[in-house]
C-alpha positions in Angstrom: 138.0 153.9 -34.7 136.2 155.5 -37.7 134.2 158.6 -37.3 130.6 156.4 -37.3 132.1 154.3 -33.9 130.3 155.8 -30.9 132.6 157.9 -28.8 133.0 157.1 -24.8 133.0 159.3 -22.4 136.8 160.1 -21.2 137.8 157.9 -18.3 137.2 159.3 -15.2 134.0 161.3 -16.4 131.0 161.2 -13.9 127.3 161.3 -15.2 125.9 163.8 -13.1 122.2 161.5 -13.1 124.4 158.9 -11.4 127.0 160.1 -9.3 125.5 159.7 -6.4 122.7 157.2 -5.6 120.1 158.5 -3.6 119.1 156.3 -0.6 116.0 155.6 0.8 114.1 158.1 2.9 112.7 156.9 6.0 112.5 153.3 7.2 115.1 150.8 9.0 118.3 149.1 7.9 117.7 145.7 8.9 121.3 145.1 9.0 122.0 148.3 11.9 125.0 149.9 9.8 125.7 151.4 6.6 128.1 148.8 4.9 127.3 148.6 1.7 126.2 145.3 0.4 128.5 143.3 -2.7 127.2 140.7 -4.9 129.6 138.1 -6.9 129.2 136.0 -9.2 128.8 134.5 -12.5 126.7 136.1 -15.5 123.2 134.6 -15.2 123.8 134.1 -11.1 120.8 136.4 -10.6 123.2 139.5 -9.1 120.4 142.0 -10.3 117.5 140.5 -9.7 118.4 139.4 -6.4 119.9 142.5 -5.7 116.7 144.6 -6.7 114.6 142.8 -4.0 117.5 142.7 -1.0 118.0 146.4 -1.4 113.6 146.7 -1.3 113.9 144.3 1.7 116.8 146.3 3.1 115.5 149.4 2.9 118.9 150.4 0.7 119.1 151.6 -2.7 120.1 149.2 -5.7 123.3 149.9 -8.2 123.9 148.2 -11.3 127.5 148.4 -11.6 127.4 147.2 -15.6 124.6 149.8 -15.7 126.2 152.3 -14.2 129.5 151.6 -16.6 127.5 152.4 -19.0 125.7 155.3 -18.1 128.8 157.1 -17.2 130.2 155.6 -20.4 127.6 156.7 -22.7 127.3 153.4 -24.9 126.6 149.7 -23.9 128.8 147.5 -22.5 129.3 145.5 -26.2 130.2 148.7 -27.5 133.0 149.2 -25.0 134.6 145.6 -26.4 134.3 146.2 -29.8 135.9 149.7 -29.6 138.3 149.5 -26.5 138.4 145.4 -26.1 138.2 143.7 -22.5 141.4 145.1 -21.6 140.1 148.8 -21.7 136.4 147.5 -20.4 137.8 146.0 -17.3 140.0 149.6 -16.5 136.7 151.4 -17.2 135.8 148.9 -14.6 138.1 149.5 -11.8 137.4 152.9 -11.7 133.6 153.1 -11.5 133.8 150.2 -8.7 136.4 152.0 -7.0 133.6 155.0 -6.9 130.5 153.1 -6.2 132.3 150.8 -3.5 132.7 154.4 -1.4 129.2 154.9 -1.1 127.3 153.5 1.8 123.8 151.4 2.7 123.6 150.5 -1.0 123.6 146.8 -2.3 126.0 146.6 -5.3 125.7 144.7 -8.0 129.3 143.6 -9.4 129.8 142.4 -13.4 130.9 138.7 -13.2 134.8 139.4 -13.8 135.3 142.4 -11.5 136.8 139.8 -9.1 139.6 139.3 -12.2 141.4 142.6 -10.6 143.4 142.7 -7.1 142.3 145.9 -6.3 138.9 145.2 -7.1 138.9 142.4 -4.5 140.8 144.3 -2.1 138.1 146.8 -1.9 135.7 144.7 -2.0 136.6 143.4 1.3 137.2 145.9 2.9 134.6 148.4 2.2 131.6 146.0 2.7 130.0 142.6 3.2 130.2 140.4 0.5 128.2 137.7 -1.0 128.6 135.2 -3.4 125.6 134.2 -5.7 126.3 130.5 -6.8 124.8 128.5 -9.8 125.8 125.5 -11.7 127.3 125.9 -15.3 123.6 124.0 -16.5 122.2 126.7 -14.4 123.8 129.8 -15.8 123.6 128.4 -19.4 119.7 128.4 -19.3 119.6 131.7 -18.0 122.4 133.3 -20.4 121.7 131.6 -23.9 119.5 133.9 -25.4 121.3 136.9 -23.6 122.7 138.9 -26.8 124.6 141.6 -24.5 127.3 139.1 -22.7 130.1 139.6 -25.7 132.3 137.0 -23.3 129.8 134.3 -24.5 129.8 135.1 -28.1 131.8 132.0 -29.5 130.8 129.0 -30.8 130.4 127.2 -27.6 129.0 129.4 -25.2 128.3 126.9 -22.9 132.2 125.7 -22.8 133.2 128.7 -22.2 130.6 129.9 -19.5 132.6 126.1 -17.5 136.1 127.7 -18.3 134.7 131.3 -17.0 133.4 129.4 -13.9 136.7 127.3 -13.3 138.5 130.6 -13.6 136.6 132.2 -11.2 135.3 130.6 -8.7 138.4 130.5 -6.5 138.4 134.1 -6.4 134.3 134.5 -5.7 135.5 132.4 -2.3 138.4 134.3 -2.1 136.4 137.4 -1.5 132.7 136.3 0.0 131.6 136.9 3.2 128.8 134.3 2.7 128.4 131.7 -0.1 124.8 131.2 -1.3 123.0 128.6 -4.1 120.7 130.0 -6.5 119.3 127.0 -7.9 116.2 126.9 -9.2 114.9 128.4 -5.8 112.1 131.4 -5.8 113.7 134.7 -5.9 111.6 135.7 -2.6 113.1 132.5 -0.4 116.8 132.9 -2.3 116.6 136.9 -0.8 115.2 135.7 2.6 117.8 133.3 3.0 120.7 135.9 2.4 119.0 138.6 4.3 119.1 135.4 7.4 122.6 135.1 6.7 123.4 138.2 6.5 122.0 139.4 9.8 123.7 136.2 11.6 127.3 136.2 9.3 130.4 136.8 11.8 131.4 140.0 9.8 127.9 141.6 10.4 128.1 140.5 14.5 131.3 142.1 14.8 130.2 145.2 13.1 127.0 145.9 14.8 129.1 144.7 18.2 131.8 147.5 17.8 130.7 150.0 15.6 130.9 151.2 12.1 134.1 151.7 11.4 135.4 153.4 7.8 134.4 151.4 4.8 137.8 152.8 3.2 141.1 150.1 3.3 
């Protein structure tokens, strides 16, 4: 690194603007505990924008997880390739989900390889209800194409590569998910009403609102 690369913040460090979201004041869960929501899947799955209006439907508070990478990191995610590769971007990675996966009635937003790590699914299992965000490889093309800050799709065939990412992945999407849902080209209001049905009906959530809230730790 020469003295004009931007410097990251030391592993470990904690912006104090984003430590701790704050929830929502007032108003009712609609799912009756304080597990915190996960959504996985693919770049261009629709994680964030999803997210946004489940947490607004919710009642619960919205986290980025790339955006809080890079908040505590100080520089954007591309940034963190070119200076510490995807090797040091997914450790970066562990340790803000580990954090962010601790905090209760929030709905998480996960970067589409933070299922790559064991311990990132372990703890995504454990500490909340998770939900998959599914969308063909057409699908996800259309939406990522002209997406300059995905430095995983900056080859020469971004589209092959988005099918290999998917292939990879998807086994381990299942592998975690509480409830598998199809993006499509449906309406971001119906694609949120349908996970907030399926979420208020999925086995996990009837056990939990049958006996209790028990620690989101493993």
């Amino acid at each position: 690194m020469n003295e004009a690369d931007p410097q990251l913040a030391p592993e470990g460090h904690d912006s104090p603007a984003h430590a701790t979201p704050q929830l929502p004041s007032g108003g009712v869960d609609l799912l009756g505990h304080d597990h915190p929501v996960f959504l996985v899947g693919m770049m261009g799955a629709g994680k964030t924008t999803v997210g946004k209006n489940l947490a607004k439907m919710l009642n619960r508070e919205f986290v980025d997880l790339d955006h809080e990478l890079e908040a505590r990191c100080g520089v954007r995610i591309p940034t963190i390739f070119e200076i510490e590769g995807e090797e040091g971007f997914r450790k970066r990675e562990c340790q803000v989900l580990e954090a962010c996966t601790r905090t209760p009635r929030i709905v998480l937003a996960t970067g589409g390889g933070a299922v790559l790590a064991p311990i990132n699914r372990q703890l995504l299992k454990a500490r909340g209800i998770v939900v998959y965000l599914r969308a063909g490889v057409d699908e996800l093309y259309r939406r990522t194409s002209r997406d300059r800050n995905r430095p995983l799709l900056s080859t020469p065939d971004p589209k092959g590569t988005l099918r290999h990412l998917l292939q990879q992945r998807e086994p381990l999407y299942r592998e975690v998910a509480d409830l598998t849902v199809e993006t499509g080209t449906t309406s971001v209001t119906n694609l949120v009403t349908v996970v907030v049905d399926q979420l208020r009906t999925s086995p996990k959530i009837v056990w939990l609102q049958e006996n209790g809230n028990p620690p989101c730790t493993p």
